[in-house]
TORKOL-4160 file (C-alpha; in steps of 0.2 Angstrom, whole numbers, padded with zeros to 4 digits, m for minus):
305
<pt num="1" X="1358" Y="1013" Z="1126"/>
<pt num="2" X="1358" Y="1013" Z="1145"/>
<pt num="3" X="1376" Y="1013" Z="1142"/>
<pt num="4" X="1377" Y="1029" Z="1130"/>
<pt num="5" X="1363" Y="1042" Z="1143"/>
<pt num="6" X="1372" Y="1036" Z="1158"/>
<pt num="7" X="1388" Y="1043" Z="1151"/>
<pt num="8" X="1380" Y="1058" Z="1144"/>
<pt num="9" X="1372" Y="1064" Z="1162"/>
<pt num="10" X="1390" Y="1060" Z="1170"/>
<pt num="11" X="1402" Y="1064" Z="1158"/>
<pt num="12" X="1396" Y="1087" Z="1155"/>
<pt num="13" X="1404" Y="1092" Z="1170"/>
<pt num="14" X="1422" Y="1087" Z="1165"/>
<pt num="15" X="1421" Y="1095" Z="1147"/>
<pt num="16" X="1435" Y="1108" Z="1143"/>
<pt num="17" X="1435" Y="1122" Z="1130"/>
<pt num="18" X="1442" Y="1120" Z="1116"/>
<pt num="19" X="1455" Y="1135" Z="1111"/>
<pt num="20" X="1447" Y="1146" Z="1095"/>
<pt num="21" X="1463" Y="1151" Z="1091"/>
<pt num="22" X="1468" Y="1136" Z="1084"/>
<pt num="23" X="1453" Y="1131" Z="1075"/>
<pt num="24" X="1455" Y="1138" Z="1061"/>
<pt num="25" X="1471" Y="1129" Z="1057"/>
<pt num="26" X="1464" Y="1112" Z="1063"/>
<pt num="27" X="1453" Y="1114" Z="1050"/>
<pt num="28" X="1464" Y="1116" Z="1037"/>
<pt num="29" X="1473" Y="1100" Z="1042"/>
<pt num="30" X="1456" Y="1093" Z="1043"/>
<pt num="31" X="1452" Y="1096" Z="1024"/>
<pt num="32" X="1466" Y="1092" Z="1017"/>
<pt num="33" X="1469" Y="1077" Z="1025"/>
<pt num="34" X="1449" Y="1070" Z="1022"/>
<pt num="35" X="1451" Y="1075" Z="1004"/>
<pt num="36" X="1466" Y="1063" Z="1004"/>
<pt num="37" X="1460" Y="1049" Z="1013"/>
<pt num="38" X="1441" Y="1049" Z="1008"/>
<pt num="39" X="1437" Y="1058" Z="0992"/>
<pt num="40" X="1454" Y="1051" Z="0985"/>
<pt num="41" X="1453" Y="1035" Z="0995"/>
<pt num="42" X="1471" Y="1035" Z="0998"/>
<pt num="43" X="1469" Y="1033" Z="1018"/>
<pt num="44" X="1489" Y="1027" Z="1017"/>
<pt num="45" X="1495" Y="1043" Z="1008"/>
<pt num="46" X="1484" Y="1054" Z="1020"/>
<pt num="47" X="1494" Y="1048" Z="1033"/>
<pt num="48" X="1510" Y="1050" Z="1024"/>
<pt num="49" X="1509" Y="1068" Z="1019"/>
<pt num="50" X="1498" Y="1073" Z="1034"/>
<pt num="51" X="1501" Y="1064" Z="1049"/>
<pt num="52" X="1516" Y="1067" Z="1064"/>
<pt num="53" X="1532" Y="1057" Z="1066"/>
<pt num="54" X="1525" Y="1053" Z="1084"/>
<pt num="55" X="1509" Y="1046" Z="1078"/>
<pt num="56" X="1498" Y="1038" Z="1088"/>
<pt num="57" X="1485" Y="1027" Z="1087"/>
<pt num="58" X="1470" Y="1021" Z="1096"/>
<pt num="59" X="1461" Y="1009" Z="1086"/>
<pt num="60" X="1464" Y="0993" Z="1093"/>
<pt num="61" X="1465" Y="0984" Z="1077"/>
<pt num="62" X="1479" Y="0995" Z="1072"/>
<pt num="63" X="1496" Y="0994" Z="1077"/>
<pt num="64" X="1504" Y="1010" Z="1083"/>
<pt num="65" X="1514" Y="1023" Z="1073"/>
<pt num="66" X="1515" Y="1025" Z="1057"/>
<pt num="67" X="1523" Y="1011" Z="1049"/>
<pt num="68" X="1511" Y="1001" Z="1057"/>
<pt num="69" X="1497" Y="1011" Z="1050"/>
<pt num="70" X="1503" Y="1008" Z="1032"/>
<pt num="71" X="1505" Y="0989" Z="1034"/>
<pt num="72" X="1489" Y="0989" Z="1039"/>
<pt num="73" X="1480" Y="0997" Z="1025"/>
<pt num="74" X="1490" Y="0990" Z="1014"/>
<pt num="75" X="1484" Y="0971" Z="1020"/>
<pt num="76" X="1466" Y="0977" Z="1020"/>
<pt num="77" X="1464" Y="0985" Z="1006"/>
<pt num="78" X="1452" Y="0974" Z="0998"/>
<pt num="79" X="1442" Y="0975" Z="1014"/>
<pt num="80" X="1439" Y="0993" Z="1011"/>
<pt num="81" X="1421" Y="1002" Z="1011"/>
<pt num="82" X="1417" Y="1003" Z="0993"/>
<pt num="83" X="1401" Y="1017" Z="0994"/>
<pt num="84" X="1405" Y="1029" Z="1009"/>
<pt num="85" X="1396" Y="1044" Z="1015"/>
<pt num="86" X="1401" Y="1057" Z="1025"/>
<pt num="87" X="1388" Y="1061" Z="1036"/>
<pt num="88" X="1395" Y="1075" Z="1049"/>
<pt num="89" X="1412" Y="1086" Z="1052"/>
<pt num="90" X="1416" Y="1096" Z="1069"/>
<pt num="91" X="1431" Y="1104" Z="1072"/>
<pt num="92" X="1432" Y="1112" Z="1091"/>
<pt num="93" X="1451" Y="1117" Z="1095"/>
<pt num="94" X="1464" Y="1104" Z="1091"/>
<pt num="95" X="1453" Y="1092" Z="1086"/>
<pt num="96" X="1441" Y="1085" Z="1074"/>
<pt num="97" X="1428" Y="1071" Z="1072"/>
<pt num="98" X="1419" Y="1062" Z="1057"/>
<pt num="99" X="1403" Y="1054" Z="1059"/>
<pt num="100" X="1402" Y="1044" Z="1041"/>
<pt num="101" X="1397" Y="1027" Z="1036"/>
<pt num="102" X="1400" Y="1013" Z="1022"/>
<pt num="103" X="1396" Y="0997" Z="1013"/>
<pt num="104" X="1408" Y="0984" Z="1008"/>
<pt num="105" X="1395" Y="0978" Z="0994"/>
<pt num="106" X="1377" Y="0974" Z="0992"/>
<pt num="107" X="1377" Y="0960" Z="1004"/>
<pt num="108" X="1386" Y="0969" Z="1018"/>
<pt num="109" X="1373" Y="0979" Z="1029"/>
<pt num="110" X="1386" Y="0992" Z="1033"/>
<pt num="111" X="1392" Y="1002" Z="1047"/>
<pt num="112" X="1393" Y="1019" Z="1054"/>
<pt num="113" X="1410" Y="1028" Z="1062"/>
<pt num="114" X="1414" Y="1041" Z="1071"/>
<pt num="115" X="1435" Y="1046" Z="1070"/>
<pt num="116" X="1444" Y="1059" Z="1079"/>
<pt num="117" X="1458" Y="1065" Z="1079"/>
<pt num="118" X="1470" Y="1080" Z="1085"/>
<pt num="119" X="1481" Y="1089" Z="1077"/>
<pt num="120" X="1500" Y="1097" Z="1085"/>
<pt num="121" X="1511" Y="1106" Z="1074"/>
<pt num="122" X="1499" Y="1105" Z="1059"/>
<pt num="123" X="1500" Y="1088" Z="1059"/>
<pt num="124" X="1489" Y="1075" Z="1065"/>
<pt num="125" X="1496" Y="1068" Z="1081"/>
<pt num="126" X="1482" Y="1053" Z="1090"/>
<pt num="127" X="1468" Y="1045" Z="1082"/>
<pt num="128" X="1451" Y="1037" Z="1089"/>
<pt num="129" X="1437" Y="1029" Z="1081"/>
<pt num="130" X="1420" Y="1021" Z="1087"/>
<pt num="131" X="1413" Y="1008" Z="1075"/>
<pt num="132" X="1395" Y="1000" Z="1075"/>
<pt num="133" X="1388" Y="0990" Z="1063"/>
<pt num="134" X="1371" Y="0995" Z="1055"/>
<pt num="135" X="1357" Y="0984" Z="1063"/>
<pt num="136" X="1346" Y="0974" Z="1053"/>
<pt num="137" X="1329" Y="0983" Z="1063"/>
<pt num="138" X="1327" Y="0999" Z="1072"/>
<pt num="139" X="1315" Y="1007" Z="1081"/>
<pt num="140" X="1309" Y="1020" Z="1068"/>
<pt num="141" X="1313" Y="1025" Z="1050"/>
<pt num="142" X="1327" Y="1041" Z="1052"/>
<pt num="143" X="1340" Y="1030" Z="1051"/>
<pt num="144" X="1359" Y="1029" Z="1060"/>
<pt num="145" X="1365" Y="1043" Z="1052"/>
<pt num="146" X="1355" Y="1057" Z="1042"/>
<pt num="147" X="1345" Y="1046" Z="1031"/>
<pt num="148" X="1354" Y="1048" Z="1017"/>
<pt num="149" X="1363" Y="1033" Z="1007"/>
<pt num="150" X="1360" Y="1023" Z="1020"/>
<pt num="151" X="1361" Y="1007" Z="1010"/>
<pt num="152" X="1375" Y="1001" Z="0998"/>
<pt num="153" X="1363" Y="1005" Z="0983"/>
<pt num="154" X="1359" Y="1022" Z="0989"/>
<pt num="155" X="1376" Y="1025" Z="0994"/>
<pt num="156" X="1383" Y="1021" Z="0978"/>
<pt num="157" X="1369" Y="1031" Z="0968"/>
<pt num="158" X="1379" Y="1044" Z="0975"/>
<pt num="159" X="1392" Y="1042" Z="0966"/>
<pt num="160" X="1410" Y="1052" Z="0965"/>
<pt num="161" X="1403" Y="1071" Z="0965"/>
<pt num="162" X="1392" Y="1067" Z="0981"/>
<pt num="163" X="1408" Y="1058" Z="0988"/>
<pt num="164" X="1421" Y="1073" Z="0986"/>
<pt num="165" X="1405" Y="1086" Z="0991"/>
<pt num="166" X="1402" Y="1078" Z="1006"/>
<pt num="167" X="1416" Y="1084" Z="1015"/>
<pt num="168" X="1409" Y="1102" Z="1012"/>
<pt num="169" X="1392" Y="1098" Z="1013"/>
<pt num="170" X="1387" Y="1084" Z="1024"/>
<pt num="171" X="1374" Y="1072" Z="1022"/>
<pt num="172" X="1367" Y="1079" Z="1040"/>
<pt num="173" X="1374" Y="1096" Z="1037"/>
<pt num="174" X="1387" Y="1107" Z="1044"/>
<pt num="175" X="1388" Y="1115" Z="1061"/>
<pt num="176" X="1376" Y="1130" Z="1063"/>
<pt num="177" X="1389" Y="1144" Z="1061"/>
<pt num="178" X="1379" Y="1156" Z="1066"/>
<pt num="179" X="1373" Y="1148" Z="1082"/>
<pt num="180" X="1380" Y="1151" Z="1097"/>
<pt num="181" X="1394" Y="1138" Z="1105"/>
<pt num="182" X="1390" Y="1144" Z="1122"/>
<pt num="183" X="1371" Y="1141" Z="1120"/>
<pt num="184" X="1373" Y="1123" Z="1113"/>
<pt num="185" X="1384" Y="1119" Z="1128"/>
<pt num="186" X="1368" Y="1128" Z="1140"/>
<pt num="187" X="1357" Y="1118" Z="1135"/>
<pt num="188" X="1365" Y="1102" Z="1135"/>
<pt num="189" X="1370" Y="1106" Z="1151"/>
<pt num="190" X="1354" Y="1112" Z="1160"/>
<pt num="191" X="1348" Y="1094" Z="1151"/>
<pt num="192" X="1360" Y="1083" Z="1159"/>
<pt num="193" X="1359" Y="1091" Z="1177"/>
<pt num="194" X="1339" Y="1089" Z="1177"/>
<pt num="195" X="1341" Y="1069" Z="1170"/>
<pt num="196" X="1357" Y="1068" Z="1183"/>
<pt num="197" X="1344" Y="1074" Z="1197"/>
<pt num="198" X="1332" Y="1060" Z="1194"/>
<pt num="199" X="1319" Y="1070" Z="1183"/>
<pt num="200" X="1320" Y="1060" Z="1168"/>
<pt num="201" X="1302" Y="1065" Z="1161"/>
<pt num="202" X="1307" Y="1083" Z="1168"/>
<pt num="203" X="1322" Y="1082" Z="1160"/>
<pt num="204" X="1314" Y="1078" Z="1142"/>
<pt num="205" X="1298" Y="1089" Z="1143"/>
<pt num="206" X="1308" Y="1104" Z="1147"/>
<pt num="207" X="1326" Y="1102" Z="1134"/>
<pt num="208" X="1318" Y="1092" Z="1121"/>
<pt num="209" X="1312" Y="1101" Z="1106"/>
<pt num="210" X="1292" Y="1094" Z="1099"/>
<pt num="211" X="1299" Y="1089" Z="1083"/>
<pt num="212" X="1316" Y="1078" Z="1092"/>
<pt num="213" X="1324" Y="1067" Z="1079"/>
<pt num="214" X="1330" Y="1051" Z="1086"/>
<pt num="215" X="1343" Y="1041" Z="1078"/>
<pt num="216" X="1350" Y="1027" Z="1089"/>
<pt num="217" X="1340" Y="1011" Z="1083"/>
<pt num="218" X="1335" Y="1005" Z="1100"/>
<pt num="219" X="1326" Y="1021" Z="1105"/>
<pt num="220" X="1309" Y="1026" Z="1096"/>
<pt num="221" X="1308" Y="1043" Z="1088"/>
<pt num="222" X="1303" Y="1059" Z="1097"/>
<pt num="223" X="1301" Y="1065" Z="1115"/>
<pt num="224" X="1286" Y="1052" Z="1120"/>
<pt num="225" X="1298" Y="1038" Z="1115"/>
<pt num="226" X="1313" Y="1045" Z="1124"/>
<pt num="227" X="1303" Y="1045" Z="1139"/>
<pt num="228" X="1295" Y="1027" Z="1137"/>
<pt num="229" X="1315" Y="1022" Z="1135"/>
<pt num="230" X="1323" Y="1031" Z="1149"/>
<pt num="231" X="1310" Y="1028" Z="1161"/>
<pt num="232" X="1310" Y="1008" Z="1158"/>
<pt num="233" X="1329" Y="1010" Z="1158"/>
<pt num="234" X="1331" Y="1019" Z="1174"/>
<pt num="235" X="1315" Y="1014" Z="1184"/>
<pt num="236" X="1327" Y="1007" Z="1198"/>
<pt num="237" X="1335" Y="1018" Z="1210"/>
<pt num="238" X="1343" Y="1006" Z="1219"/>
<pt num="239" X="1353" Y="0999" Z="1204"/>
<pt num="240" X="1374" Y="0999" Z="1207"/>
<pt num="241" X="1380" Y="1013" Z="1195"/>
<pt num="242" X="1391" Y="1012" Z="1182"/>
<pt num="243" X="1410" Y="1019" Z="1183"/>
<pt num="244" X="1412" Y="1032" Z="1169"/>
<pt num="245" X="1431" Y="1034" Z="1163"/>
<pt num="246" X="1439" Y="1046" Z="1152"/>
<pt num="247" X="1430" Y="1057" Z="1141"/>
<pt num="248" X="1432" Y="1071" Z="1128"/>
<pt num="249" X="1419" Y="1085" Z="1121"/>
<pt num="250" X="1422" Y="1093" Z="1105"/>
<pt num="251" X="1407" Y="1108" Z="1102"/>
<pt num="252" X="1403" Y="1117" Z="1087"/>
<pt num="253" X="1390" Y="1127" Z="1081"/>
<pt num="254" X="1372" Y="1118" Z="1087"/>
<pt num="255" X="1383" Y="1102" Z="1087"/>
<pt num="256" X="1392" Y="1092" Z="1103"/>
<pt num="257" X="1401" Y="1078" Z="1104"/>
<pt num="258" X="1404" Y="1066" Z="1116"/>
<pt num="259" X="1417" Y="1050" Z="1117"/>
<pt num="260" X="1415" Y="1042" Z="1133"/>
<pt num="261" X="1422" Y="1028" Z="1141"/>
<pt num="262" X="1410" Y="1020" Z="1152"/>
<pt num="263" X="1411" Y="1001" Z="1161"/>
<pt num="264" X="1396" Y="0994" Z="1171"/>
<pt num="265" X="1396" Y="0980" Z="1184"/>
<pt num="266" X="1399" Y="0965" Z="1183"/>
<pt num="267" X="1409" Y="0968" Z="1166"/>
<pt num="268" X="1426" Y="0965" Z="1164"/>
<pt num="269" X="1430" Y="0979" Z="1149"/>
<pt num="270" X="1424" Y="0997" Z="1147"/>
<pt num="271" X="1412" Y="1002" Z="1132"/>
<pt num="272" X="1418" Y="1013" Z="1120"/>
<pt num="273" X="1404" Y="1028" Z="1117"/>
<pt num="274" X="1400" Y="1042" Z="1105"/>
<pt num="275" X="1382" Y="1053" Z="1109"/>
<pt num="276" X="1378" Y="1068" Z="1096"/>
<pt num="277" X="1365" Y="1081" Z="1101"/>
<pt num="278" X="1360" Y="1095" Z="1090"/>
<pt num="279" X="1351" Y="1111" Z="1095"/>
<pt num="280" X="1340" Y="1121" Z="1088"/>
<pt num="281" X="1331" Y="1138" Z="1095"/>
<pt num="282" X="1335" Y="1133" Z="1116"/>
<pt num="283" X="1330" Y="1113" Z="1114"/>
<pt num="284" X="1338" Y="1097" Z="1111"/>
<pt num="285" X="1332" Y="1093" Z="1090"/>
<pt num="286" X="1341" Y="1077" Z="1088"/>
<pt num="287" X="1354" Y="1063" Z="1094"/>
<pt num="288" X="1364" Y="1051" Z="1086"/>
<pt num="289" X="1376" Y="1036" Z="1097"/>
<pt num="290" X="1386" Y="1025" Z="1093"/>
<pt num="291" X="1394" Y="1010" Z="1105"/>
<pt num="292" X="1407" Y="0999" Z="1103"/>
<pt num="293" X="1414" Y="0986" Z="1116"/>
<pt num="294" X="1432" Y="0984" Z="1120"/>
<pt num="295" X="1439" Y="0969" Z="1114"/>
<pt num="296" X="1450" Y="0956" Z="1122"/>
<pt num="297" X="1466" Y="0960" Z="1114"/>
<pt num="298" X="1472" Y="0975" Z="1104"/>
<pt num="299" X="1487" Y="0977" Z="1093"/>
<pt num="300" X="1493" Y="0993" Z="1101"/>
<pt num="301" X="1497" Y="0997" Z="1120"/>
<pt num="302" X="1489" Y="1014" Z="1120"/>
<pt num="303" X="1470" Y="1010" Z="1126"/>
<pt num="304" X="1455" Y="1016" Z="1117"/>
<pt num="305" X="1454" Y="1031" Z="1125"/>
């Protein structure tokens, strides 16, 4: 978790704006292409009627293009999540991102994603993810996504209605539309600067709300354990810092997102990194994060950033 609040105190001051023009028309691709791929579960069709000639991919268990794409799901089909919930949508310009998770079956203790991907030309053109498997303990009871279907049997009690309303109504709820984009990139801001200046309880006391929700599993919930965890993380100055690497920020609503890249010494690959924070009434109300190494070897060229 180091990893992920390093990266979210270096990574605000290089965030773009997305451009509200297009927003509206990235959703659109948006929903039509999620209704193919997850309410239909035909994630090779999605691709076929939705996705640009010049495709490009970032997972690096996927080969690039499109035809690579296809063999691939067509070879792990029976792999596929079998109960799935989506728990969050945002759409800020040319891209969006879905935070949802999934159980193969009841022995499989699942995993929770976040994908992105931007659309040119009304299609989508690049695609990320960040995968992290559901931990068998964590350090309180809210869960890694929303807390809703968090196991197969749940997920599956579900069933097809919640599956296809999901995408409309996720399990953690859509983006505030009436607050204020501006406002939920202050706050993050003004908390980032003061943890970035050293004032880690400062920073907590002042931009975390009394009822802050945690959801990493290595963190306990509310602003005491926030404290306890970043204090014991960061309680040397003297430590080498880590390098932080490219970075995007997609805003909606009370929601931001962050997908970092981040590598710290002495390792030889960068992290993959995704932080969530919400914000309610001028404070931080909840964070999600997710982490994912970068592997050895990757069957496309194009990083996963």
């Amino acid at each position: 978790m180091r990893r992920i609040l390093l990266a979210a105190v270096f990574a605000f001051a290089f965030m773009s704006e997305g451009r509200a023009e297009t927003v509206d028309r990235t959703r659109g691709v948006a929903a039509a292409f999620l209704n193919q791929a997850f309410a239909r579960g035909d994630v090779g069709g999605a691709h076929a009627m939705y996705a640009a000639a010049h495709f490009k991919e970032h997972d690096p268990a996927i080969g690039d293009g499109l035809q690579a794409h296809r063999d691939y799901f067509r070879t792990h089909r029976r792999f596929a999540r079998r109960a799935h919930v989506v728990d969050m949508l945002i759409v800020d310009g040319d891209l969006f991102a879905v935070m949802h998770h999934g159980f193969r079956d009841g022995r499989d203790r699942g995993a929770v994603a976040v994908d992105l991907w931007r659309v040119e030309a009304g299609r989508i053109a690049e695609h990320w993810n960040v995968t992290q498997d559901i931990p068998r303990t964590a350090e309180h009871a809210n869960g890694m996504a929303c807390g809703v279907g968090e196991t197969y049997q749940s997920a599956r009690a579900l069933g097809e209605r919640a599956l296809r309303d999901t995408r409309r109504a996720p399990a953690c709820g859509l983006p505030n539309p009436s607050a204020s984009r501006d406002e939920t990139r202050r706050v993050v801001g003004n908390y980032v600067a003061e943890f970035g200046r050293g004032g880690v309880r400062s920073a907590v006391e002042l931009w975390f709300a009394p009822n802050y929700r945690q959801h990493s599993p290595t963190i306990p919930d509310g602003a005491a354990g926030a404290i306890a965890f970043l204090e014991r993380e960061f309680s040397d100055p003297t430590a080498e810092k880590p390098q932080l690497g490219p970075q995007r920020v997609l805003v909606e609503g009370d929601l931001i997102l962050f997908h970092h890249s981040i590598t710290y010494p002495g390792d030889a690959r960068p992290i993959a990194l995704i932080d969530i924070f919400r914000v309610a009434n001028g404070k931080i109300s909840e964070h999600w994060d997710l982490k994912q190494p970068t592997p050895e070897t990757a069957a496309n060229d194009n990083g996963v950033w």
